[in-house]
Structures are given as structure tokens and as C-alpha cells.
Gaussian input, Z-matrix of N, CA and C with variables (Angstrom, degrees):
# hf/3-21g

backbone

0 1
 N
 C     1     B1
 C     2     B2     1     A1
 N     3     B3     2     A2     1     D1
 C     4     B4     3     A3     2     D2
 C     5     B5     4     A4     3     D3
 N     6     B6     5     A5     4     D4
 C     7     B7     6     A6     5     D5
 C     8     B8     7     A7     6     D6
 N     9     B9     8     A8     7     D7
 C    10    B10     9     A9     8     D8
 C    11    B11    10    A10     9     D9
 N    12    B12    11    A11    10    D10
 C    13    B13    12    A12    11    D11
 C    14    B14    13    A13    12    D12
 N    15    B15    14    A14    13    D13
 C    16    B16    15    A15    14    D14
 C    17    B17    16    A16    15    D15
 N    18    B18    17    A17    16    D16
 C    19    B19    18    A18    17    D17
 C    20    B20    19    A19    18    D18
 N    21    B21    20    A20    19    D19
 C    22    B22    21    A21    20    D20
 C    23    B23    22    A22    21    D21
 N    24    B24    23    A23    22    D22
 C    25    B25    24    A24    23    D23
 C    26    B26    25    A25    24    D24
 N    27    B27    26    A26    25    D25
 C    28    B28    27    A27    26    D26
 C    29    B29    28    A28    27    D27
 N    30    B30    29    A29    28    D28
 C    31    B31    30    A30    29    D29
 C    32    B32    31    A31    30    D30
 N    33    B33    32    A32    31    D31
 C    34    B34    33    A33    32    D32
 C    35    B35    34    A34    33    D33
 N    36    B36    35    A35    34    D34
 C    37    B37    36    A36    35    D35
 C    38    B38    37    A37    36    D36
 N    39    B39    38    A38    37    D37
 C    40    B40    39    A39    38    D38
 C    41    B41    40    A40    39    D39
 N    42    B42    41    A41    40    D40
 C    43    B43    42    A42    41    D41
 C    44    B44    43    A43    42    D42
 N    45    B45    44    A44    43    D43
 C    46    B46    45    A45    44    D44
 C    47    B47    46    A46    45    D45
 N    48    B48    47    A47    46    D46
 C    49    B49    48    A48    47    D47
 C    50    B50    49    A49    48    D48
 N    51    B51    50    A50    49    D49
 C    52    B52    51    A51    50    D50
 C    53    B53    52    A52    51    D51
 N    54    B54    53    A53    52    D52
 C    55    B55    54    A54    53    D53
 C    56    B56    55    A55    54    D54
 N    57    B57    56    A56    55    D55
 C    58    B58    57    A57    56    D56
 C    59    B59    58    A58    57    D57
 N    60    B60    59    A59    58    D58
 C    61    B61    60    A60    59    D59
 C    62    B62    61    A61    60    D60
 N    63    B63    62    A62    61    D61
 C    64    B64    63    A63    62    D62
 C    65    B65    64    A64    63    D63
 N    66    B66    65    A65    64    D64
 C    67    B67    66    A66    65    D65
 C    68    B68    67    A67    66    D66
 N    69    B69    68    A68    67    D67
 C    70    B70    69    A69    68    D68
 C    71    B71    70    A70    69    D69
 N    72    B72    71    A71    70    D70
 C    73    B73    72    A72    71    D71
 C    74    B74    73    A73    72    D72
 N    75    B75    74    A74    73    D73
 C    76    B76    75    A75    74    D74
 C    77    B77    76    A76    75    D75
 N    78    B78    77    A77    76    D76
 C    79    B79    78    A78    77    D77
 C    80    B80    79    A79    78    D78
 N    81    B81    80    A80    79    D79
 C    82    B82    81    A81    80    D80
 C    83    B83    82    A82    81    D81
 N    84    B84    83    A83    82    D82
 C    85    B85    84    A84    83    D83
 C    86    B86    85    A85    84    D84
 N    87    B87    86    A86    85    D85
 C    88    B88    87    A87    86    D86
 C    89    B89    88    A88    87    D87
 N    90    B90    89    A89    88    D88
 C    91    B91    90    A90    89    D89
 C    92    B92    91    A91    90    D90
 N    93    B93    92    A92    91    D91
 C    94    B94    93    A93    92    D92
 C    95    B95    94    A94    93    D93
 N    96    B96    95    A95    94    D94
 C    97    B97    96    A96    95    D95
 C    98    B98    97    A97    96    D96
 N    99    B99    98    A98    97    D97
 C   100   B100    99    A99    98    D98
 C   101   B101   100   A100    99    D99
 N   102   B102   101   A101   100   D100
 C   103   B103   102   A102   101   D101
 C   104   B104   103   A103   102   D102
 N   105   B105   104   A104   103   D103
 C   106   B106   105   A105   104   D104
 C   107   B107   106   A106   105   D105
 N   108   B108   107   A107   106   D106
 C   109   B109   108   A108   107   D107
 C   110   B110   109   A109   108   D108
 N   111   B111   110   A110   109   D109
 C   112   B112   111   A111   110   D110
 C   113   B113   112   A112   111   D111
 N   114   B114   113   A113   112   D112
 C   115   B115   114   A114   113   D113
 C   116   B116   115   A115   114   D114
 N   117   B117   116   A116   115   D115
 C   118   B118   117   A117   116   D116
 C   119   B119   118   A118   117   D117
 N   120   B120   119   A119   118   D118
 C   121   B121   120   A120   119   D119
 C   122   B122   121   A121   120   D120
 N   123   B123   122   A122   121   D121
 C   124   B124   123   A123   122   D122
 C   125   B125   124   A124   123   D123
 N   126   B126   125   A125   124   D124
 C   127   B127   126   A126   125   D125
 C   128   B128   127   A127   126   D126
 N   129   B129   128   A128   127   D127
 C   130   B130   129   A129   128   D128
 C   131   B131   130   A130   129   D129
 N   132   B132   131   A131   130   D130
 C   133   B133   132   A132   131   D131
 C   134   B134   133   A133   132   D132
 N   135   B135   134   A134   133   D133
 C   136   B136   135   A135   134   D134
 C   137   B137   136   A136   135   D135
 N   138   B138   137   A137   136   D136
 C   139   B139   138   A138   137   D137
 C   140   B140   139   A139   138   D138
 N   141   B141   140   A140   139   D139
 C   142   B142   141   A141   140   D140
 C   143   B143   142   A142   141   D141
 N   144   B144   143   A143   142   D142
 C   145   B145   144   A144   143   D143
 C   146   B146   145   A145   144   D144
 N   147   B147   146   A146   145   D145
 C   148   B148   147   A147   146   D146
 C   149   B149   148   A148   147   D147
 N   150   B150   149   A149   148   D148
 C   151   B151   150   A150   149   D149
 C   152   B152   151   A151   150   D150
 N   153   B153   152   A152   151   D151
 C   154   B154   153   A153   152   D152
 C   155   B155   154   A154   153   D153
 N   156   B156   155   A155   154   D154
 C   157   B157   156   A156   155   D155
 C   158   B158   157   A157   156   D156
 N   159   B159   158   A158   157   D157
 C   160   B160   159   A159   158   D158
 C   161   B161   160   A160   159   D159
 N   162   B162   161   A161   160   D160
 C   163   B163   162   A162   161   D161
 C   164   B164   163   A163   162   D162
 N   165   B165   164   A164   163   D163
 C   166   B166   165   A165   164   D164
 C   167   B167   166   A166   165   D165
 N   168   B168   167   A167   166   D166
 C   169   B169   168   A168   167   D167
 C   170   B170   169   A169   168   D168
 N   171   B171   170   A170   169   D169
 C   172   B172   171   A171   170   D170
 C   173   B173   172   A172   171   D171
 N   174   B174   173   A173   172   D172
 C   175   B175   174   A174   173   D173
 C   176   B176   175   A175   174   D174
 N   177   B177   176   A176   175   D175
 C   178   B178   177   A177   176   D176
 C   179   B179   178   A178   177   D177
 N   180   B180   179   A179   178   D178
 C   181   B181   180   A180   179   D179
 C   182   B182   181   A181   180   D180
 N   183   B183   182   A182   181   D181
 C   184   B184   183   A183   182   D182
 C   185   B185   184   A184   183   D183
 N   186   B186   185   A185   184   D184
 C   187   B187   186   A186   185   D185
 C   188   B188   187   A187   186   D186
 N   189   B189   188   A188   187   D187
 C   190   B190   189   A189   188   D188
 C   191   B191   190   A190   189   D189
 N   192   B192   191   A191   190   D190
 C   193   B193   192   A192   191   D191
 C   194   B194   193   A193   192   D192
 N   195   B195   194   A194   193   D193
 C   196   B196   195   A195   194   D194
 C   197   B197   196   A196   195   D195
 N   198   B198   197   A197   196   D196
 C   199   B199   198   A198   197   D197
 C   200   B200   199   A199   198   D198
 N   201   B201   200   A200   199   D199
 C   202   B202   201   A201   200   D200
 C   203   B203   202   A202   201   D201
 N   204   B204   203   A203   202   D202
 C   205   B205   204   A204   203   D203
 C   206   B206   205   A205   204   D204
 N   207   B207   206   A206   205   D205
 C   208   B208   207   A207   206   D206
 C   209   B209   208   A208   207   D207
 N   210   B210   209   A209   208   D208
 C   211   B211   210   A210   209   D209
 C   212   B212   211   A211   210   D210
 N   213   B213   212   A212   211   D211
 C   214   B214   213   A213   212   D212
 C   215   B215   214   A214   213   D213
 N   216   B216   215   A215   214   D214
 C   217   B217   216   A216   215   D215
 C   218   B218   217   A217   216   D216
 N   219   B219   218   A218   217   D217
 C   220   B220   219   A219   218   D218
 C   221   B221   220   A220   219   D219
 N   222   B222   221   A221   220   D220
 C   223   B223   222   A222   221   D221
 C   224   B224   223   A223   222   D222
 N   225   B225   224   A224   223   D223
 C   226   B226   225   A225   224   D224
 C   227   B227   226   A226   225   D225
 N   228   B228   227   A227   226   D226
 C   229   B229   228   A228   227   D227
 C   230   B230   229   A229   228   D228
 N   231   B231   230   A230   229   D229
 C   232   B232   231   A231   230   D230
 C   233   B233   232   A232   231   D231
 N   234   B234   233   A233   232   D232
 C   235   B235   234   A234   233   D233
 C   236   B236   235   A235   234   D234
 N   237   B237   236   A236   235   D235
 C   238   B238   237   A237   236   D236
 C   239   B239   238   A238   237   D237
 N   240   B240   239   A239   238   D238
 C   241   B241   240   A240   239   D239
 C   242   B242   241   A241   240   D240
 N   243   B243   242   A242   241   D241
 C   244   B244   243   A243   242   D242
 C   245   B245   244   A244   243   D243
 N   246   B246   245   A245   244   D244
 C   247   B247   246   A246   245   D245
 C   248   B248   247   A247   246   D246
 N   249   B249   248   A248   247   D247
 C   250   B250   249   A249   248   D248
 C   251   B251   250   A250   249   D249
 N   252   B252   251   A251   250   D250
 C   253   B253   252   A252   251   D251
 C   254   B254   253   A253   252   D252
 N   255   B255   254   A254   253   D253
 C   256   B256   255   A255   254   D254
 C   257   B257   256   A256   255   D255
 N   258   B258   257   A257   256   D256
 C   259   B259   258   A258   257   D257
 C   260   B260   259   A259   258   D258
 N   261   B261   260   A260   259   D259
 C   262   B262   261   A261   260   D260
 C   263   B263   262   A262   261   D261
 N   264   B264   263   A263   262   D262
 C   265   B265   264   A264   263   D263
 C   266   B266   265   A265   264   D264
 N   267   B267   266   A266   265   D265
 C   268   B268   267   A267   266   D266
 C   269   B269   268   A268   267   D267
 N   270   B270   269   A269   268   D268
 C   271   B271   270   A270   269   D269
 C   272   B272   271   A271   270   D270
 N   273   B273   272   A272   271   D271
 C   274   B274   273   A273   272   D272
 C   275   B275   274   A274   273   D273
 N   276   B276   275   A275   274   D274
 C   277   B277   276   A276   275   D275
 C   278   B278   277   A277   276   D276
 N   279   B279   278   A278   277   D277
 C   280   B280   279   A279   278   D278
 C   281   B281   280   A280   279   D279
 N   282   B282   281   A281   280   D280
 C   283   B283   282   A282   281   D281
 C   284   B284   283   A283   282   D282
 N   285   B285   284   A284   283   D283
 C   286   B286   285   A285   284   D284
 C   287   B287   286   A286   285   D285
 N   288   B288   287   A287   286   D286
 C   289   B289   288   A288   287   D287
 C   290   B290   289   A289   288   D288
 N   291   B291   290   A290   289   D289
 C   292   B292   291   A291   290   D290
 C   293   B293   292   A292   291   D291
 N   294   B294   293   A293   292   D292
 C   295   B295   294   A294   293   D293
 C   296   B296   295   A295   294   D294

   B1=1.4450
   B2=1.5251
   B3=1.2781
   B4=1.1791
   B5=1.6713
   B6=1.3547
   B7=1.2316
   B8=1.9308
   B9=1.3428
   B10=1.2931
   B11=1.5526
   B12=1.3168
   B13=1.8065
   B14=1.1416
   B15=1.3409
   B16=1.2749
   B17=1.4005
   B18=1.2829
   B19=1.3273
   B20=1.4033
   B21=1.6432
   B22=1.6068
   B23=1.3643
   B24=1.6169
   B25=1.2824
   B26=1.7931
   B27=1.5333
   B28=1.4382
   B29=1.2731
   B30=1.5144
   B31=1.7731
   B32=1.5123
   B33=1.2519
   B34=1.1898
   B35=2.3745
   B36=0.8150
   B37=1.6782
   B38=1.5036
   B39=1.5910
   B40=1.3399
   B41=2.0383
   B42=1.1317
   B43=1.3358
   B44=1.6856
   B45=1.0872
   B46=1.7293
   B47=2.1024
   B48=1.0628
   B49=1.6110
   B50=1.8540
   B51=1.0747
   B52=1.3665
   B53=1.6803
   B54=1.0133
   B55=1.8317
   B56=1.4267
   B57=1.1848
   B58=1.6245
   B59=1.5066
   B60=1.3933
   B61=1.8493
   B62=1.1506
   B63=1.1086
   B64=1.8293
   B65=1.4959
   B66=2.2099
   B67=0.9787
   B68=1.4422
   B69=1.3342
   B70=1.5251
   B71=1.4670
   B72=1.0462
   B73=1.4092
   B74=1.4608
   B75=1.7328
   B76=1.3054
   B77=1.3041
   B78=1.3960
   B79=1.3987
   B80=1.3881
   B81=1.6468
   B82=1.5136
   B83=1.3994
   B84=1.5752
   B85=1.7797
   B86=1.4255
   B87=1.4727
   B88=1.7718
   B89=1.7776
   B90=1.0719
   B91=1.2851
   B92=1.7855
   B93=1.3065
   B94=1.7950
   B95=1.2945
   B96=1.5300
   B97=1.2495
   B98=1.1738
   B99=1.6168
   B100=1.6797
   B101=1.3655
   B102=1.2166
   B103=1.7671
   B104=1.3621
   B105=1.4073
   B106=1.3697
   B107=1.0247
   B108=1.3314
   B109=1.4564
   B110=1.8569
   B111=1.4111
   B112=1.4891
   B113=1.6136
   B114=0.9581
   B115=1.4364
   B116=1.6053
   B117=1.1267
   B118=1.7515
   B119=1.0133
   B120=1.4114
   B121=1.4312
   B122=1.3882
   B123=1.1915
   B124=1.7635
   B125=1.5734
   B126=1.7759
   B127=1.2549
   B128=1.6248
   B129=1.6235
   B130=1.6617
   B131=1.4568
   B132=1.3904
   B133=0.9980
   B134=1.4781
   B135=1.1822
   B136=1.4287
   B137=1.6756
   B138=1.0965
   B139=1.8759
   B140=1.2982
   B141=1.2336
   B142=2.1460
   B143=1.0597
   B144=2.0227
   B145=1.2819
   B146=1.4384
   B147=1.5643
   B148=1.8395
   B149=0.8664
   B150=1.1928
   B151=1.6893
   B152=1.4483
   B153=1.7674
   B154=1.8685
   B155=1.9335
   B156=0.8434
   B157=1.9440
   B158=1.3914
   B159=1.3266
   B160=1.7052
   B161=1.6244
   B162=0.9618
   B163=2.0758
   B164=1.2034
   B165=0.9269
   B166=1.6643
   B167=1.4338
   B168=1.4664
   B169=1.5902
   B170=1.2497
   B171=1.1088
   B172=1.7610
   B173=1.7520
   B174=1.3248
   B175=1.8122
   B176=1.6298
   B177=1.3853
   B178=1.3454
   B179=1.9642
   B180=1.2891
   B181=1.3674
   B182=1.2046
   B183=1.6402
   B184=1.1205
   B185=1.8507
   B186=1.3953
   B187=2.0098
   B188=2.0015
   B189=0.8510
   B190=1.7624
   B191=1.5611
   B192=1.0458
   B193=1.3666
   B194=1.8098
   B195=0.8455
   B196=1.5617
   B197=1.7420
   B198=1.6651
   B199=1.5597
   B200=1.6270
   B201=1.6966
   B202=1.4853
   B203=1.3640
   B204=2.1544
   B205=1.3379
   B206=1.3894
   B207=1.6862
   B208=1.7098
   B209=1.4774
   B210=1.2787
   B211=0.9673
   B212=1.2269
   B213=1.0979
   B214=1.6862
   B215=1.1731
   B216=1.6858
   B217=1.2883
   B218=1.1162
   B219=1.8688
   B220=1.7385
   B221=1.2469
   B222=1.0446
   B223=1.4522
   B224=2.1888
   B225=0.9374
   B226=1.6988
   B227=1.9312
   B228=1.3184
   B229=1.3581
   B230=1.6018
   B231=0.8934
   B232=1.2845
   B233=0.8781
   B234=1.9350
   B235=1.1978
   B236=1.8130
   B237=1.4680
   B238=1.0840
   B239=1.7454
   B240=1.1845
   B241=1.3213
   B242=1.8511
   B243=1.4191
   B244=1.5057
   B245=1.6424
   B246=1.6201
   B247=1.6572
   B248=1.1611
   B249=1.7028
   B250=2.1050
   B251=1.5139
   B252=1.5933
   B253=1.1789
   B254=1.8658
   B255=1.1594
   B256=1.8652
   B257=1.6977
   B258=0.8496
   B259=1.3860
   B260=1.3691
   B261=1.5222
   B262=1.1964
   B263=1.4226
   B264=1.1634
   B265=1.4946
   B266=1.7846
   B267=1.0521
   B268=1.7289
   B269=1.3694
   B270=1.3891
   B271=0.7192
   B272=1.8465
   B273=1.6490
   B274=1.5088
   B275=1.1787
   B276=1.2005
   B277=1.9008
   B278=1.5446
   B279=1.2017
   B280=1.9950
   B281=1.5671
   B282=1.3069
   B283=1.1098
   B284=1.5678
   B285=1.5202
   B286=1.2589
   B287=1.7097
   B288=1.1780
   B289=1.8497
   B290=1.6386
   B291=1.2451
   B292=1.8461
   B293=1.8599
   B294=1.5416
   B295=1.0648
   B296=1.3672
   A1=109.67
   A2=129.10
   A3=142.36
   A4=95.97
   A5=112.23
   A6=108.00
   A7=97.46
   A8=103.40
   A9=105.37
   A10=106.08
   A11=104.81
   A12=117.70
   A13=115.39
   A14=117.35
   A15=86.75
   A16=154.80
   A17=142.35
   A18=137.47
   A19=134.13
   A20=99.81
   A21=105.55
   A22=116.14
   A23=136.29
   A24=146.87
   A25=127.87
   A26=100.57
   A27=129.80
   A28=103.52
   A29=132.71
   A30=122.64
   A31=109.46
   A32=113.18
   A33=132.65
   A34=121.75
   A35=100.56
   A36=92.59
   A37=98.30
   A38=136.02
   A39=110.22
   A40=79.37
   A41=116.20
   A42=120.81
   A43=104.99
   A44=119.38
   A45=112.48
   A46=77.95
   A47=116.46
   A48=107.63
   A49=101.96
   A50=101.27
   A51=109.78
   A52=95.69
   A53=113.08
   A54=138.91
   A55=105.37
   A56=112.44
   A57=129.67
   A58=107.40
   A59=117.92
   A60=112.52
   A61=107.28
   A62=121.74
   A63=129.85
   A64=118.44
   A65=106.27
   A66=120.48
   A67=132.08
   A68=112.27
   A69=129.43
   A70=95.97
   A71=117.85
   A72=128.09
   A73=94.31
   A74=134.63
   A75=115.82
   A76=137.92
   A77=124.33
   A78=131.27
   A79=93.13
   A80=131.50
   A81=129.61
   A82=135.66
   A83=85.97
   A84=94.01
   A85=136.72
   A86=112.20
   A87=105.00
   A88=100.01
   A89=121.67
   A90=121.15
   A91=117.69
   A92=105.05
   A93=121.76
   A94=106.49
   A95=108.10
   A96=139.38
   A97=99.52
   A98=109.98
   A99=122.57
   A100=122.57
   A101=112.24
   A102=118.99
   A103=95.68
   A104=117.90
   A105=112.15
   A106=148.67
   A107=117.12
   A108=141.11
   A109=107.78
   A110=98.47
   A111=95.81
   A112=147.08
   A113=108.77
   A114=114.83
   A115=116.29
   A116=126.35
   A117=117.28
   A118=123.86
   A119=127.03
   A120=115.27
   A121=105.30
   A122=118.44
   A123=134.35
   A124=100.97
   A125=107.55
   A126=101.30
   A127=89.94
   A128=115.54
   A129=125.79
   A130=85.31
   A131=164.02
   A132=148.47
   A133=111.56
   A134=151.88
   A135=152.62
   A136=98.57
   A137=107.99
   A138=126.57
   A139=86.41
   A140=146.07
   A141=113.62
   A142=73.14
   A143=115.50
   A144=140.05
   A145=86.88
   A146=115.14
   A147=127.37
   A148=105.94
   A149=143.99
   A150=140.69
   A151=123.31
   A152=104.38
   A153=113.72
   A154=80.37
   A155=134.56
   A156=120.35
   A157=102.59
   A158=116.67
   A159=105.97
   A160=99.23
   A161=127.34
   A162=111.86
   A163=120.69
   A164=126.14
   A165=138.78
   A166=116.22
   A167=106.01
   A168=126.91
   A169=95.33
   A170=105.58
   A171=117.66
   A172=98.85
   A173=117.01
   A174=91.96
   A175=94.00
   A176=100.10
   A177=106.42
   A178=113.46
   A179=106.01
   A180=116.73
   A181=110.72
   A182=125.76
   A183=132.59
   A184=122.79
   A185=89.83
   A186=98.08
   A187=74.85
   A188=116.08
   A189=91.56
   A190=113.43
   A191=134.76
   A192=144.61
   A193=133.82
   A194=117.21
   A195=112.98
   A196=96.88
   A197=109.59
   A198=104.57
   A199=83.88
   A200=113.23
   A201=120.01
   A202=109.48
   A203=102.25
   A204=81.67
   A205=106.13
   A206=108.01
   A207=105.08
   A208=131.21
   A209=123.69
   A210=121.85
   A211=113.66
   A212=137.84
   A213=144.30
   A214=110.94
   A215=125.79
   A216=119.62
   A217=117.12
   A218=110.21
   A219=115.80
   A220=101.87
   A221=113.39
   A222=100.92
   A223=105.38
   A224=100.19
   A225=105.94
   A226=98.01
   A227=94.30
   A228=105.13
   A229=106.22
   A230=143.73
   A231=127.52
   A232=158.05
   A233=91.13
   A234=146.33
   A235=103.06
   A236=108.86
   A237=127.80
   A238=115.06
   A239=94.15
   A240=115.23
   A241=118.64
   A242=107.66
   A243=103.69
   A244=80.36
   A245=126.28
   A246=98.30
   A247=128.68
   A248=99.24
   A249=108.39
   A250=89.38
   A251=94.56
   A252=107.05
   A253=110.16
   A254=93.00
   A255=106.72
   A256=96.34
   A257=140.02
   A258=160.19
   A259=115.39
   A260=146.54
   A261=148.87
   A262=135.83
   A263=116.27
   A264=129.24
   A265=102.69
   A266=107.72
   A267=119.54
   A268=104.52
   A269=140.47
   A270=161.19
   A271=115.11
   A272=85.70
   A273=119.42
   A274=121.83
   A275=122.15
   A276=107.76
   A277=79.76
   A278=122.08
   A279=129.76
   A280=101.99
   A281=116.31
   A282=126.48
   A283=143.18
   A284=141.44
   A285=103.32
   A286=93.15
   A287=95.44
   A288=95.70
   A289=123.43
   A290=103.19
   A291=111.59
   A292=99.70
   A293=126.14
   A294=125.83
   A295=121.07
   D1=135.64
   D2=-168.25
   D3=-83.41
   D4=157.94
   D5=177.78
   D6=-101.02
   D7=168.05
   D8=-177.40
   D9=-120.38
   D10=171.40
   D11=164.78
   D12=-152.20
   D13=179.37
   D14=-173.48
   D15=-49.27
   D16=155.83
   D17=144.20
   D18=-33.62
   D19=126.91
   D20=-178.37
   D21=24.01
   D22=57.94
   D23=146.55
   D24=-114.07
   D25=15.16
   D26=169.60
   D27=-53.18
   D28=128.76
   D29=150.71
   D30=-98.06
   D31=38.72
   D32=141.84
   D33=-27.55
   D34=93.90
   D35=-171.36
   D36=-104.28
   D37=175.10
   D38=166.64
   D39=-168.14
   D40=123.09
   D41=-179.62
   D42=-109.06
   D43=119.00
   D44=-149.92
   D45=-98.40
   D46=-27.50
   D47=-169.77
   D48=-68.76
   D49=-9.52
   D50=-172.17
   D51=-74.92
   D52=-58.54
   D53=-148.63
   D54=-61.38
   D55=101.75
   D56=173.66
   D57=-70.66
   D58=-2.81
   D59=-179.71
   D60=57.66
   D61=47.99
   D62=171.47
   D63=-73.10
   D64=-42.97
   D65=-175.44
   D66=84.87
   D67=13.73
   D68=-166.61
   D69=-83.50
   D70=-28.21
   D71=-164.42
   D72=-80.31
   D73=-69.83
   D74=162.76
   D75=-41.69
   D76=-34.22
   D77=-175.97
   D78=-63.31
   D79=-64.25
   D80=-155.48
   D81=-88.67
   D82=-3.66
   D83=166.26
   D84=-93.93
   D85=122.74
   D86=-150.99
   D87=-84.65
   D88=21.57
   D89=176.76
   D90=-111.39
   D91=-27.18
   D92=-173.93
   D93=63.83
   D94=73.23
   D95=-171.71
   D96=-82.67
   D97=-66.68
   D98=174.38
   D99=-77.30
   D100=-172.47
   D101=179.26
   D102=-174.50
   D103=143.13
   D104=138.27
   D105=-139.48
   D106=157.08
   D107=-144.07
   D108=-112.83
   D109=102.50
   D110=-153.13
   D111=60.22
   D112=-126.86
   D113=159.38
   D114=-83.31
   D115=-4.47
   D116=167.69
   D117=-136.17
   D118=176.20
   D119=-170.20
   D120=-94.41
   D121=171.43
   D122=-173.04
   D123=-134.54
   D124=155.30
   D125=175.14
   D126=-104.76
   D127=136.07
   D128=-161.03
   D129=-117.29
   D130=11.54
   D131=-153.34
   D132=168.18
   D133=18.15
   D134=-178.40
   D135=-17.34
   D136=-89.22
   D137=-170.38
   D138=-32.71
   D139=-23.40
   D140=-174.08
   D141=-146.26
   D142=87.73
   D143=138.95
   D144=-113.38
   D145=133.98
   D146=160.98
   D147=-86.14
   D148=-4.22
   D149=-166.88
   D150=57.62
   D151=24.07
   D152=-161.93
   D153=-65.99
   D154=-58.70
   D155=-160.85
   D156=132.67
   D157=-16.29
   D158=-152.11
   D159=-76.40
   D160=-42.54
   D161=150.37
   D162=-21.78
   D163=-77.74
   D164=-178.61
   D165=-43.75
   D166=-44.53
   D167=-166.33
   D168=-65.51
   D169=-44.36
   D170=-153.30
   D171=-100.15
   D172=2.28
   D173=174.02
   D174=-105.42
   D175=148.50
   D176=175.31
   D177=-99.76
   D178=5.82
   D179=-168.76
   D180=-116.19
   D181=10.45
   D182=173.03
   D183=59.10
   D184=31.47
   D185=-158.18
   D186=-85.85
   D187=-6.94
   D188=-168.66
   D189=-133.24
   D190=130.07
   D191=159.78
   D192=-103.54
   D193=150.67
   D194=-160.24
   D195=-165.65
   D196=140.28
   D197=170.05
   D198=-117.69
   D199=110.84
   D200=139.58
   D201=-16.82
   D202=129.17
   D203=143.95
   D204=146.98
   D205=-43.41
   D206=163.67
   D207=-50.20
   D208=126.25
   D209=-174.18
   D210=84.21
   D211=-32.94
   D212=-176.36
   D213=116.60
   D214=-20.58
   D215=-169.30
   D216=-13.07
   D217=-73.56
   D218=169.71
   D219=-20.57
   D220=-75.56
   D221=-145.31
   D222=-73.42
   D223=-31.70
   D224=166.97
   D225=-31.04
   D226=-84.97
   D227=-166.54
   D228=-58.19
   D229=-70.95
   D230=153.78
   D231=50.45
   D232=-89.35
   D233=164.72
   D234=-61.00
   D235=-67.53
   D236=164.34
   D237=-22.02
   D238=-86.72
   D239=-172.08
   D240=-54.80
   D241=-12.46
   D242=-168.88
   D243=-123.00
   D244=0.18
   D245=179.33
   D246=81.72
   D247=2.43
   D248=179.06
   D249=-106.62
   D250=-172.26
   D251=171.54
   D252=-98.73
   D253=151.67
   D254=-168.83
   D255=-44.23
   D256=165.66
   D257=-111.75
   D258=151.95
   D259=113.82
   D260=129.12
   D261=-117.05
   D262=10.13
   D263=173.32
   D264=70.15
   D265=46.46
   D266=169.76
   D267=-84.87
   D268=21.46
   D269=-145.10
   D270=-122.55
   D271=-59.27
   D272=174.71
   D273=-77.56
   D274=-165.06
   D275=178.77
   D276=-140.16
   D277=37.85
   D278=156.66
   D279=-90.54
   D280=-30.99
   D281=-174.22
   D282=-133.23
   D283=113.90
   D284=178.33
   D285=-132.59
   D286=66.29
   D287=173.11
   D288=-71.27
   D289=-12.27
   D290=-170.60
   D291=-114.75
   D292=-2.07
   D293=-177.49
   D294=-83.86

């Protein structure tokens, strides 16, 4: 069972006229956000999008948008990936994703 968060509060965007059906977007999302459905991609899962970016990062056709950041993911992976510790500026009043 997937864990959940909230409901429909994803900034999840997904422009399907954009979507060349490359599939980068299914391969790199650790949640199975996407799917696809023929030749293009589909959103298969909205509600367990983390907002980590790696969709976005990874389309080169601009079919997808996302603001990093709920929950910290961003900064989780990040964190991860550069070897610091997670980081989201919960700190600031730009942000209170970890509060």
C-alpha cells in the first residue's frame, strides 16, 4: 500500500500536447505517478506525487511541471544526493514544508 498525503494539493502540472512519449517520466518516478497509455504518457497516480522534480528534470519536452518541496522530499533527495543533510529553508518564512 502506498502511503498517502494529502488530497489534490499536488503542483503537479502535466501538458499531454507537450509529451513526445519518450517515457522518462515513467522510468524516474519512485512513486508511479505516470503510466503509459500508448504513445503518451498519463498521470496514473496524482495523490502519491512527493513533488521530488525528477519528472520535470527528466522531460526534455517541457510536458511536465512540479514546485519541489512538500514534505521536504526536495530537499530529502538532495540531501541524499549531494551527501549534506536535507535542507529546506524551514528556517525562513519562504518556507515551512518540514513544520
Amino acid at each position: 500500500m502506498k502511503q498517502r498525503y494529502f488530497k489534490n494539493v499536488v503542483t503537479l502540472q502535466y501538458n499531454k500536447d507537450n509529451c513526445t512519449g519518450c517515457g522518462m517520466c515513467v522510468e524516474v518516478c519512485p512513486r508511479g505517478v505516470f503510466a503509459m497509455n500508448g504513445k503518451k504518457a498519463i498521470i496514473n497516480d496524482r495523490n502519491a506525487c512527493i513533488e521530488c522534480g525528477a519528472c520535470m528534470k527528466n522531460c526534455a519536452f517541457n510536458a511536465i511541471s512540479v514546485r519541489p518541496g512538500v514534505g521536504c522530499a526536495y530537499a530529502i533527495i538532495m540531501g541524499r544526493l549531494k551527501g549534506t543533510e536535507p535542507g529546506c529553508g524551514c528556517g525562513d518564512s519562504s518556507s515551512a514544508c518540514c513544520g
